[in-house]
Backbone as CSV, one residue per row, in Angstrom:
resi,resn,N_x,N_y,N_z,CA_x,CA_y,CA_z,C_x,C_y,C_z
1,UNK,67.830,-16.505,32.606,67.983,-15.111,32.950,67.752,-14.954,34.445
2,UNK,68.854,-14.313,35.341,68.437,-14.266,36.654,67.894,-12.618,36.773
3,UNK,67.588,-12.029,37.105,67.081,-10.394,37.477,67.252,-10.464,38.895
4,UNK,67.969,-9.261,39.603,67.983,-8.687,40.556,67.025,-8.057,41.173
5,UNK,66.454,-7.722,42.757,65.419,-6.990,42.958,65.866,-6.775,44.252
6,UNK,65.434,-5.683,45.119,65.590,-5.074,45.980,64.991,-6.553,47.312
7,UNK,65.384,-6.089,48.496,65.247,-7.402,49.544,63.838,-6.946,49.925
8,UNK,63.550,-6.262,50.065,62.093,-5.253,50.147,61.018,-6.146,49.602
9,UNK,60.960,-5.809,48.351,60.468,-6.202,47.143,60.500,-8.112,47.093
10,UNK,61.311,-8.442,47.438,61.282,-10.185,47.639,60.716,-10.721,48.298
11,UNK,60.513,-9.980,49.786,60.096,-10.124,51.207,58.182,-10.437,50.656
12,UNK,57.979,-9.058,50.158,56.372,-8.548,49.417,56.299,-10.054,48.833
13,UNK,56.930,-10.441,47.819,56.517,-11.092,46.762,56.141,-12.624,47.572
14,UNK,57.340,-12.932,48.376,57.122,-14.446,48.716,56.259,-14.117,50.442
15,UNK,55.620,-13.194,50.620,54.323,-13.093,51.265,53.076,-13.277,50.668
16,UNK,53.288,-12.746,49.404,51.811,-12.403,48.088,51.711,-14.067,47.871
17,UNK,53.142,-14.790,47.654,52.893,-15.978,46.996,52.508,-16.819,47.734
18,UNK,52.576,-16.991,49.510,52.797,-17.725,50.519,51.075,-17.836,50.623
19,UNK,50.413,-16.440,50.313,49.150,-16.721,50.480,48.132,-17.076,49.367
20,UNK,48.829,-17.056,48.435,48.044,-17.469,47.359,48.466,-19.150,46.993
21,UNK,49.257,-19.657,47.857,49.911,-20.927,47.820,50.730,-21.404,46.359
22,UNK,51.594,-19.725,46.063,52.073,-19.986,45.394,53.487,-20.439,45.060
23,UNK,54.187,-20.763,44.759,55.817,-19.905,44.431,56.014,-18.878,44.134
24,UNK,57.408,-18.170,44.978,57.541,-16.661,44.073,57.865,-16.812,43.093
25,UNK,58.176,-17.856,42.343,58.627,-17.501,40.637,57.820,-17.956,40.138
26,UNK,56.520,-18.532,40.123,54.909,-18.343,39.819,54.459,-17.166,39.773
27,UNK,54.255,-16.839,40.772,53.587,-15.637,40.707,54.074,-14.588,39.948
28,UNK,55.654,-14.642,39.935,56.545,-13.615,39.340,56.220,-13.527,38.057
29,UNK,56.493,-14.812,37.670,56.027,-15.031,36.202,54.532,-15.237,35.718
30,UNK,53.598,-15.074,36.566,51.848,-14.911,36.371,51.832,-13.368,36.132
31,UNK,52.314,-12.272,36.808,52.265,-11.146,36.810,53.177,-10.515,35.843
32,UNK,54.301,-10.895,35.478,54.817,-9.949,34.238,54.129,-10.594,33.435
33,UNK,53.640,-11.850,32.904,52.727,-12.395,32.215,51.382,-11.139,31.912
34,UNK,50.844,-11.399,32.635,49.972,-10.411,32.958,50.061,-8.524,32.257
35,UNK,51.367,-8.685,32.096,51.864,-6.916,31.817,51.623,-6.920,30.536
36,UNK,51.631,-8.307,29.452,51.941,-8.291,27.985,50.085,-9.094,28.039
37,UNK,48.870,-9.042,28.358,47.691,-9.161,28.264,47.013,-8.212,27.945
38,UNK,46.005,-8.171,27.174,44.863,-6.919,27.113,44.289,-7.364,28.284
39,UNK,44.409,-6.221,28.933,43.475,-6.037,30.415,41.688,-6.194,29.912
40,UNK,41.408,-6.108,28.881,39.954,-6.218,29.101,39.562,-8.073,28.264
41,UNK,40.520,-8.375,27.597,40.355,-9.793,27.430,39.499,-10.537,28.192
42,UNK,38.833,-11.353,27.512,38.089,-12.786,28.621,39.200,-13.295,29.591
43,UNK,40.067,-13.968,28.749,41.172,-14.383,30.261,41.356,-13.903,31.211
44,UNK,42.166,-12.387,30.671,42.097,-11.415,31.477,41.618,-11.476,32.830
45,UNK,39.948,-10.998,32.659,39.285,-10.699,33.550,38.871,-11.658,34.799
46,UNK,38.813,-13.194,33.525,38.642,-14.425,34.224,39.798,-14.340,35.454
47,UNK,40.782,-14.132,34.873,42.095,-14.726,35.883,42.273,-13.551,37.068
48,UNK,42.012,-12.499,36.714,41.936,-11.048,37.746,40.736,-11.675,38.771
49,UNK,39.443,-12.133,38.533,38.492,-12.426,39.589,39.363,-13.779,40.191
50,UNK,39.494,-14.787,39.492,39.964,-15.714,40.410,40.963,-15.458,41.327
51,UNK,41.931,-14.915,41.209,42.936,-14.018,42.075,42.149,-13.142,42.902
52,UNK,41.036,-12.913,43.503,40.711,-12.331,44.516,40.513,-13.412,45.512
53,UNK,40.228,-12.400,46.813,40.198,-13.624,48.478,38.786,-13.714,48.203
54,UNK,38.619,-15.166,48.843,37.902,-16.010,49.537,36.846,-14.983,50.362
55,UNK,35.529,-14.740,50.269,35.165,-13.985,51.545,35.111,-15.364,52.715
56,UNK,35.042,-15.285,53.935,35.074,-15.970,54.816,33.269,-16.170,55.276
57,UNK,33.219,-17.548,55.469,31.383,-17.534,55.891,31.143,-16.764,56.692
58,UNK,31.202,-16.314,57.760,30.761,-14.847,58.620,30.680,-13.618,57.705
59,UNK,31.514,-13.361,56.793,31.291,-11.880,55.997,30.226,-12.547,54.966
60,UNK,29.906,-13.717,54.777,29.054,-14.191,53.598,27.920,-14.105,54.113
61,UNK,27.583,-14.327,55.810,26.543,-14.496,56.844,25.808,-12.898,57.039
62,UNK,27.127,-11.981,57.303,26.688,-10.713,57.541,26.287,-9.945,56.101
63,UNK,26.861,-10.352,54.742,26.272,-9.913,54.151,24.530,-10.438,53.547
64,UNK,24.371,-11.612,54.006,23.139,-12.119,53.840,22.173,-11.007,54.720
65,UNK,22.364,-11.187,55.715,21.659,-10.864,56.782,21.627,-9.308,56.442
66,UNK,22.570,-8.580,56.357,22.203,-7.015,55.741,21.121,-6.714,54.188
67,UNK,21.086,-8.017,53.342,20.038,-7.992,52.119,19.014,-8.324,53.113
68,UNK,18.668,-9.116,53.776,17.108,-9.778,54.621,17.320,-8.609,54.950
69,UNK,17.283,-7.572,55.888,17.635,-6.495,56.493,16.693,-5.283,55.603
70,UNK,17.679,-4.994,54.732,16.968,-4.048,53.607,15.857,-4.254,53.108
71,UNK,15.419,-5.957,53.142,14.264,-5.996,51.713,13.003,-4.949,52.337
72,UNK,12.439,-5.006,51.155,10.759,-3.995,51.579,9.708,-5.013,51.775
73,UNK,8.932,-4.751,52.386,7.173,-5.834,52.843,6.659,-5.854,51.665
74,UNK,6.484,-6.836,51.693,5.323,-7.590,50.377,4.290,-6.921,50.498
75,UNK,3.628,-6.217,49.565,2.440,-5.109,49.588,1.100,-6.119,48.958
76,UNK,-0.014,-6.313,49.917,-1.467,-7.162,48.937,-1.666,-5.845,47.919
77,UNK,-1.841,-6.402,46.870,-2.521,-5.599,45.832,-1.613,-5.276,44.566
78,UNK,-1.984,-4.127,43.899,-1.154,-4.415,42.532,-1.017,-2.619,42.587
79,UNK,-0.395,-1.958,41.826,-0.550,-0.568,41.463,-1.302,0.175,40.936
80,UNK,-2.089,-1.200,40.094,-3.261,-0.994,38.971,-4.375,-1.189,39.991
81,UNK,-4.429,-1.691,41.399,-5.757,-1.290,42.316,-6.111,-0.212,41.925
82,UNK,-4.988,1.174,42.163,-5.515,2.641,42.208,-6.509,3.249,41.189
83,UNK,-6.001,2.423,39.606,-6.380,2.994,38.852,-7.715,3.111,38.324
84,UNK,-8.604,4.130,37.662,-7.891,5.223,37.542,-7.770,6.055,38.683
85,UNK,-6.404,7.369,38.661,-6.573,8.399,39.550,-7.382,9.136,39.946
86,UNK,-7.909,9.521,41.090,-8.784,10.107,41.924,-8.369,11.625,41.165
């Protein structure tokens, strides 16, 4: 079966595939694949996360460094020091 598609639309696809190091008729056929899945399936979901990017070590660096950032000071003592209330 060949299917027709707009030059638009081809351009998109074998960019999407170029970076996912795919073929466009991989991918073509991963994604209508995809149309006949229960979206909440184990596979599913499995194969939706693996299909996301890579963060790059600098965004992995800056997000480290923004958790060290946030944490709160280690407090001596317990909550139960107070007790009972004054």
């Amino acid at each position: 079966m060949t299917i027709q598609i707009p030059d638009d639309l081809a351009r998109c696809l074998k960019g999407i595939a170029a970076s996912q190091k795919k073929s466009v008729e991989q991918l073509a056929l991963e994604r209508l694949r995809s149309l006949f899945d229960d979206a909440s399936s184990p596979a599913a979901v499995l194969r939706a996360v693996r299909e996301l990017p890579r963060p790059s070590s600098s965004t992995v660096d800056d997000l480290e460094a923004a958790i060290a950032a946030a944490r709160l000071p280690v407090r001596d003592g317990s909550a139960f020091d107070m007790w009972p209330p004054s």
